[in-house]
C-alpha positions, 0 to 999 in steps of 0.5 A: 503539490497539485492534484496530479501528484497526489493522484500519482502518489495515491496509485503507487501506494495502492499497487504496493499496499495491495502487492504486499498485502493481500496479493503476498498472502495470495501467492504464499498460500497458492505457491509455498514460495520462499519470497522475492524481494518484490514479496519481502513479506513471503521471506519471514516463516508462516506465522509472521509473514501473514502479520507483516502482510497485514501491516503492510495492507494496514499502512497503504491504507492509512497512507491513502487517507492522508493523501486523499486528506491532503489532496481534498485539503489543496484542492479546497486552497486551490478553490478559495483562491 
């Protein structure tokens, strides 16, 4: 996988992580909407939607630091070759 696609790959993580983070509890607190399916988080009752936002930011976190490890560890392939 060349760096394009862990490039690609890194922005679609991050505009899902942040949707489904920080920007779902956002519009849970601003609107009082039930959710969509774009904001699954919204859908569970108050307590909970605020935890599985949370995780949600948490895991495109941690999916970003495996991707830029990845993308670090091609491109150092990439430059002993």
């Amino acid at each position: 996988m060349n760096e394009g696609w862990y490039r690609l790959l890194s922005i679609v993580v991050l505009i899902v992580g942040v949707w489904e983070g920080p920007m779902s509890i956002v519009y849970r607190l601003v609107s009082d909407d039930g959710g969509t399916v774009l904001r699954a988080a919204n859908y569970l009752p108050s307590p909970w939607c605020y935890v599985v936002a949370t995780a949600a930011a948490l895991f495109a976190y941690g999916v970003l630091a495996v991707l830029d490890t990845g993308r670090k560890k091609a491109l150092a392939r990439q430059n002993a070759a």
